[in-house]
C-alpha positions in Angstrom: 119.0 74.6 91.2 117.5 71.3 92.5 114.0 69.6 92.7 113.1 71.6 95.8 113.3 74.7 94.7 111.1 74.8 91.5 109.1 72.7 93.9 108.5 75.3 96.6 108.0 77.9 93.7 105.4 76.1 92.2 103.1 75.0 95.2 100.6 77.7 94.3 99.5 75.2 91.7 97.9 73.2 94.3 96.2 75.7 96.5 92.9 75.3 94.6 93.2 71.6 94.0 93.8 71.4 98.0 90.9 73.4 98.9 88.2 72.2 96.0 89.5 68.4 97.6 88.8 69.6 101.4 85.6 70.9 100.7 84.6 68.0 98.6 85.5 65.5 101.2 83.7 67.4 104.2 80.9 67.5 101.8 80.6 64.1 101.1 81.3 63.1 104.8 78.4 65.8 105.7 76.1 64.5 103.1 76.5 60.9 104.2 76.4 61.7 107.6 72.7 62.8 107.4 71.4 60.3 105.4 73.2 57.3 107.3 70.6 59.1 110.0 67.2 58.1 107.8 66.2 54.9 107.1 64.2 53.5 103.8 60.7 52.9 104.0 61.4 49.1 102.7 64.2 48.4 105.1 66.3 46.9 102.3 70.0 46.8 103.7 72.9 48.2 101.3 74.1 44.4 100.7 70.1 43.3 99.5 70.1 47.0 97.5 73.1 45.8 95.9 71.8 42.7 94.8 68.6 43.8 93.9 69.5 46.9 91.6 72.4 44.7 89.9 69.5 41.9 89.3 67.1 44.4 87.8 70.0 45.9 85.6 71.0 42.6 84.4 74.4 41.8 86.6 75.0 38.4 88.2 77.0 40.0 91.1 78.4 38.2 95.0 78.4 40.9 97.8 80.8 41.0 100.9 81.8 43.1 103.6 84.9 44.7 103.7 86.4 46.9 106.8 86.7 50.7 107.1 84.8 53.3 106.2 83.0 54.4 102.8 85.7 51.9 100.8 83.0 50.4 99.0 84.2 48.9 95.1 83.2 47.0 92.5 85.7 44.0 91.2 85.0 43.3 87.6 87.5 40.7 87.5 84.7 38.2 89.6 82.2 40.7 89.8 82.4 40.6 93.3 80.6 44.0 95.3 82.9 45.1 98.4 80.7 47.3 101.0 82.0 48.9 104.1 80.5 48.1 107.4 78.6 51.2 107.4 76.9 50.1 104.3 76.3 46.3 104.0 73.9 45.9 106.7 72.7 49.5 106.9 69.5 50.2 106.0 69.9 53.8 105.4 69.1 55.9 102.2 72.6 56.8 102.3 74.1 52.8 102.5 71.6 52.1 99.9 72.8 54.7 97.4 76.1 54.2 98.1 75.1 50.0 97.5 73.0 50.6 94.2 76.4 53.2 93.0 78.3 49.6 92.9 75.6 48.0 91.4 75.8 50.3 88.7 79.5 49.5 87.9 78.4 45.7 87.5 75.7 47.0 85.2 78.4 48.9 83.0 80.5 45.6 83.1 77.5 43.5 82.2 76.6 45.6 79.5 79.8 46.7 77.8 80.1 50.1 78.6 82.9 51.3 76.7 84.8 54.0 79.4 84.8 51.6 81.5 86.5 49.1 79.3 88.8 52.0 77.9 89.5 53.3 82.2 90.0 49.0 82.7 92.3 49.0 80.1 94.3 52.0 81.6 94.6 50.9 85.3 98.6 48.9 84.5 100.0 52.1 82.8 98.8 54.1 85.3 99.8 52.2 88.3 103.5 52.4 86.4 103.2 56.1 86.1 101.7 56.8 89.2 104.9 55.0 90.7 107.5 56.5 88.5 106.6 59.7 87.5 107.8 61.4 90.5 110.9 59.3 91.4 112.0 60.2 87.9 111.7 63.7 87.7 113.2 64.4 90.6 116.2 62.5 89.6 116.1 64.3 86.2 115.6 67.8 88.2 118.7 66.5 90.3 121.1 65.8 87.7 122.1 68.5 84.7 120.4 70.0 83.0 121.6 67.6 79.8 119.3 64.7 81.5 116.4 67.0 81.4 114.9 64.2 79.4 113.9 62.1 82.5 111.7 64.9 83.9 110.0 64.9 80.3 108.9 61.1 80.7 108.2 61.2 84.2 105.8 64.0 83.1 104.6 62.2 80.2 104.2 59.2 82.7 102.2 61.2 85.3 100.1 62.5 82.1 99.0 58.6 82.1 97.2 59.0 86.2 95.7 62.7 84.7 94.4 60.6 82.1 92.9 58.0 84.1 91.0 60.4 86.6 89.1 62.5 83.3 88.3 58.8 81.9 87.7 57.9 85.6 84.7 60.6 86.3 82.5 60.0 83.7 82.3 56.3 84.1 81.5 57.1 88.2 79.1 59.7 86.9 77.3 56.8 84.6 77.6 54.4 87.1 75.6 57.1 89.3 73.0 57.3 87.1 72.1 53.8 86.4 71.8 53.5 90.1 69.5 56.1 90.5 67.7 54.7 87.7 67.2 51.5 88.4 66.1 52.2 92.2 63.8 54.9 90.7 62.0 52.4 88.3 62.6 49.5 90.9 60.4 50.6 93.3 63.4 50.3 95.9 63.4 53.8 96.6 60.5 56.5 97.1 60.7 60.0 95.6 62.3 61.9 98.9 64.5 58.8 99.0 65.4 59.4 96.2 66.4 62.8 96.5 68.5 61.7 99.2 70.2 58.9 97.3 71.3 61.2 94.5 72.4 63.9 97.0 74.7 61.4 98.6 75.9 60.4 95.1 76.5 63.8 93.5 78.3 64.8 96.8 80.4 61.3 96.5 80.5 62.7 92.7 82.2 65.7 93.9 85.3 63.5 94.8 85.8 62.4 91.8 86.0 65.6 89.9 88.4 67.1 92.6 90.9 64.4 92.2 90.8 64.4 88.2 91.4 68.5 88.7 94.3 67.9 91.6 95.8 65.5 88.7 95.6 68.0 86.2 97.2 71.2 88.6 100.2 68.7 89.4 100.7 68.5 85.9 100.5 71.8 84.9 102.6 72.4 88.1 105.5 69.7 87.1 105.5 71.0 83.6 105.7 74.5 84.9 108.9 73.1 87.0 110.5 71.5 83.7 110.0 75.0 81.7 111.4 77.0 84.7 114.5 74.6 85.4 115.3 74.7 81.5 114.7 78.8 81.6 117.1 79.1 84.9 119.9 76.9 83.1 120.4 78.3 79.7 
């Protein structure tokens, strides 16, 4: 039996990945929403929040404005911030914890911090297995059973992108932190600012930890597909 069978038989895998990822998405999109509503009491806009928090933490950082809609990043190859247009020039609690959240990744590069070297160091065997994985089990599923090797590296490849998200989520969660730090003991934000910042950051938080657990159903799922295959063809 082919790919699409075991695959249909082992969708249940996903179920609570899919739902833990829908409600972590209308969470964060919720979350957001409200605080793009309230602006900060010193009218700093997410680009100057970004600046300033990466300043105080010790980064030498250039901000720029990038298209669509919460795609902000941090580039540590020229330490360059990228903010969305809802955040760069928004003066919003939300902008500006979503700014300082970026702010905090320079802070980790500036400083060392070792997940993030260890997730940087990760990112070109992941993009391989998160390109090859599939293709190649499904071509292993596809041919006899004697080729049933293939399926094992593609899962052994895809183990590589499960990797990546669990080294992925504490390094957000750290880069979080310093954020919330640093505007705390900055001055930049007050205390119900504050709450608000972290709330839009633990919801963004949230994302991270549903992708790291829909990476580690679809491997349980795929290696649940390799044990049935192998079961069905004795």
């Amino acid at each position: 039996m082919g790919f699409y069978y075991y695959n249909y038989q082992t969708m249940l895998y996903l179920l609570p990945a899919i739902l833990l990822t829908l409600y972590a998405q209308v969470k964060l999109n919720s979350t957001f929403r409200k605080y793009s509503q309230i602006p900060t009491s010193k009218g700093l806009t997410g680009a100057q929040a970004a600046q300033e928090v990466a300043r105080l933490g010790g980064a030498n950082i250039v901000v720029r404005q990038i298209g669509g809609n919460l795609t902000d990043n941090f580039d540590p190859r020229n330490n360059t911030i990228s903010l969305s247009q809802s955040v760069y020039g928004n003066t919003s609690i939300a902008a500006v914890g979503v700014a300082a959240h970026e702010a905090g990744h320079s802070i980790q590069n500036a400083q060392g911090y070792l997940p993030n070297k260890i997730r940087s160091a990760l990112v070109p065997v992941t993009q391989v297995g998160s390109r090859a994985s599939i293709p190649m089990i499904i071509i292993g599923l596809i041919l006899p059973v004697q080729y049933s090797f293939i399926v094992d590296i593609g899962i052994l490849l895809f183990g590589l992108v499960v990797l990546f998200q669990f080294v992925t989520l504490p390094v957000e969660l750290n880069a979080s932190r310093r954020a919330l730090k640093v505007l705390d003991e900055g001055g930049i934000l007050d205390g119900p600012e504050l709450i608000g910042a972290q709330k839009v950051l633990w919801a963004a938080a949230l994302t991270y930890l549903a992708a790291s657990f829909t990476a580690l159903m679809q491997l349980l799922r795929l290696l649940a597909i390799s044990g049935s295959r192998r079961g069905n063809d004795r």
